[in-house]
C-alpha positions as a Python dict, from the first residue, in 0.01 Angstrom:
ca = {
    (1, 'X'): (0, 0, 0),
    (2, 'X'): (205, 291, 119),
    (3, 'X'): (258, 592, -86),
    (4, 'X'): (296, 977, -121),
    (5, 'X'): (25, 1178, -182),
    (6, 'X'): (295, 1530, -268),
    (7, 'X'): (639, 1378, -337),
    (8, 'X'): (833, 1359, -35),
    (9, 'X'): (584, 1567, 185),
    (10, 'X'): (287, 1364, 333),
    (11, 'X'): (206, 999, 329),
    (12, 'X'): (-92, 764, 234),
    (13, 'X'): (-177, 441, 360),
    (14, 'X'): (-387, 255, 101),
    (15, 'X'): (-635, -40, 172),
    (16, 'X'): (-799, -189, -141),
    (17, 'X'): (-1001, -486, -217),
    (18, 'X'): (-803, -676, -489),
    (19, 'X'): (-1087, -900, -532),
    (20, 'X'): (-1301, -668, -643),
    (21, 'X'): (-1072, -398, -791),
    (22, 'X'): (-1214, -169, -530),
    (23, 'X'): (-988, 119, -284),
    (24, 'X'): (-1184, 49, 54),
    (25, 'X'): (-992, 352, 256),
    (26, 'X'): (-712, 583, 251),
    (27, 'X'): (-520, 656, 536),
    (28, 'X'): (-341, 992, 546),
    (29, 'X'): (-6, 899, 713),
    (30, 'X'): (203, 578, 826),
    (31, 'X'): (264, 611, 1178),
    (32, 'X'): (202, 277, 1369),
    (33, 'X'): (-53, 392, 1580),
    (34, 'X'): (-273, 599, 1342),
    (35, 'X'): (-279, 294, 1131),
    (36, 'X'): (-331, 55, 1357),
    (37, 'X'): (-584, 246, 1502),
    (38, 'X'): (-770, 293, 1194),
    (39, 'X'): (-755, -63, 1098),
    (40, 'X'): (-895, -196, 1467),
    (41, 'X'): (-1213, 31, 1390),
    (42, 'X'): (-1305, -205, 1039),
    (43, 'X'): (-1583, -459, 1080),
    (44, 'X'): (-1527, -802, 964),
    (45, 'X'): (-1107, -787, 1083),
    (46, 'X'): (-1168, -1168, 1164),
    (47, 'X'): (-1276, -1270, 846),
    (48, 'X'): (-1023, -1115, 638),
    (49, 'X'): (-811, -1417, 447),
    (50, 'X'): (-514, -1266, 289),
    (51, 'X'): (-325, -891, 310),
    (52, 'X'): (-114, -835, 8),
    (53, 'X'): (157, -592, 135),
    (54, 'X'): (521, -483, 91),
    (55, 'X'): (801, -652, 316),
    (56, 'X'): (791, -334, 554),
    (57, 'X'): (790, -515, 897),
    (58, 'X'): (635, -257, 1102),
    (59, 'X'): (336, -301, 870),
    (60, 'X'): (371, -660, 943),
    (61, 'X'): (330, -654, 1303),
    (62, 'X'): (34, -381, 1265),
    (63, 'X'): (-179, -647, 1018),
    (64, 'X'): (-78, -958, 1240),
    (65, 'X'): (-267, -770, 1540),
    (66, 'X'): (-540, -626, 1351),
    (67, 'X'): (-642, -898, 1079),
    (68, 'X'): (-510, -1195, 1345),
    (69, 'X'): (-689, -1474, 1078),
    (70, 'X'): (-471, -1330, 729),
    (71, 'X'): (-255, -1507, 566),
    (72, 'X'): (40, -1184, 456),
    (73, 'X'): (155, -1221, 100),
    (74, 'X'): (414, -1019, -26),
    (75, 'X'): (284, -796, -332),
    (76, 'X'): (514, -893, -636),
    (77, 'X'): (648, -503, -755),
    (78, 'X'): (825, -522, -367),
    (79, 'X'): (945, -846, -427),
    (80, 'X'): (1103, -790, -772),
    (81, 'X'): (1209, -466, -686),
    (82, 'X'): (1454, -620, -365),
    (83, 'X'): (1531, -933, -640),
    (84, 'X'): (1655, -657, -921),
    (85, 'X'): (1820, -454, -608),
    (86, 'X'): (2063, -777, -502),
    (87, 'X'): (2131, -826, -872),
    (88, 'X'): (2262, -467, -930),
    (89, 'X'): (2512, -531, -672),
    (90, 'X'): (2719, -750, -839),
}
């Protein structure tokens, strides 16, 4: 989950285990290659089953390479949220 830590200043990159209820790391920005980078350096990439992300695609590419067995599942306030968006425009 992406999100600012000072409104509009400096960005976090949030990974959480929603199993478990649990933040696992914050990442301090959202460039591609500080997050990528970060992500590479976790143990266990291989066995990771599902990420639950938004619909950025730059984040896609980043989890395809670093969690190569996951399953990506859109995370339902991003989904609803483009739904409500195409609805307002009529």
């Amino acid at each position: 989950m992406q999100h600012t830590i000072h409104k509009g200043y400096k960005f976090a990159t949030t990974i959480a285990d929603l199993t478990h209820h649990r933040v696992y790391d914050v990442i301090e920005g959202k460039s591609r290659n500080l997050v990528e980078s970060k992500l590479m350096s976790y143990k266990g990439r291989d066995r990771v089953k599902v990420v639950c992300m938004d619909l950025s695609s730059s984040y896609r590419s980043i989890v395809r390479r670093c969690f190569p067995k996951a399953k990506i599942v859109a995370d339902r306030f991003h989904v609803i949220r483009l739904v409500l968006y195409h609805f307002m425009e009529f």
